[in-house]
C-alpha positions in Angstrom: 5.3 -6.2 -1.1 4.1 -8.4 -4.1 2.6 -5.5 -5.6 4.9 -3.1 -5.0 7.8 -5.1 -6.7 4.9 -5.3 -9.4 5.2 -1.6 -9.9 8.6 -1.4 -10.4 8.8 -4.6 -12.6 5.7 -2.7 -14.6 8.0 0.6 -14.3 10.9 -1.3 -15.6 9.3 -3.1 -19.0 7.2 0.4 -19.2 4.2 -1.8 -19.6 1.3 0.7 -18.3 -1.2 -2.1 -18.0 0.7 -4.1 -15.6 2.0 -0.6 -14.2 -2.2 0.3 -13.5 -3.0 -3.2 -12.6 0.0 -3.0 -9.9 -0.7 0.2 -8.5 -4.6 -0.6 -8.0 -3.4 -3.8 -6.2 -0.8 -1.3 -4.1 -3.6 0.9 -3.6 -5.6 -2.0 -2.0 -3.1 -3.4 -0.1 -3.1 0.1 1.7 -6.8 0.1 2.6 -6.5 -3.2 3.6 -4.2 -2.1 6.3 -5.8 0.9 7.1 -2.9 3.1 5.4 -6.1 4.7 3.1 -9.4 5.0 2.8 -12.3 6.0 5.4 -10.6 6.8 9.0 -11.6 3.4 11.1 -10.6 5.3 14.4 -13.4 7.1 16.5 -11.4 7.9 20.1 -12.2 11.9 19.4 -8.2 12.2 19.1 -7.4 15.0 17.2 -5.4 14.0 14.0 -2.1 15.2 14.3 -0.4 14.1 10.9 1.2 16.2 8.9 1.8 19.2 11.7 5.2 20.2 13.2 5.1 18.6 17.1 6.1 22.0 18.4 2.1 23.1 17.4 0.8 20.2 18.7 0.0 18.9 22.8 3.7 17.0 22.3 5.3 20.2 22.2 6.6 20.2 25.6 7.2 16.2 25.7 9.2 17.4 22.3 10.8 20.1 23.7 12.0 17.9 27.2 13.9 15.6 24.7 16.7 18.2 24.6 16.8 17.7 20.3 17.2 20.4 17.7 13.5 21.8 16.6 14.1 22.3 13.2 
């Protein structure tokens, strides 16, 4: 969170050397956690991210919940 309040102190003063140094210590942060970078999982599970659950194998789990699809 340190370096995201970086960015939008950086953002604020419209310094774009803090703003780059901030965002590469954002982007960090994230790879750190596992947020980006090289996928650490090898479990052979399909990656599912960024696909509508009804065309995934949830659909019918999805579709039990009783919810609007849209």
């Amino acid at each position: 969170m340190l370096a995201r309040r970086a960015v939008r102190s950086a953002l604020a003063s419209e310094d774009s050397d803090a703003l780059a140094t901030a965002r590469r210590s954002v982007h960090e942060a994230k790879v750190g956690l596992g947020e980006r970078g090289p996928v650490w999982w090898t479990d052979g599970s399909p990656d599912l991210n960024r696909r509508m659950v009804r065309n995934t194998s949830y659909a019918d789990w999805f579709n039990g919940l009783g919810g609007t699809q849209e």
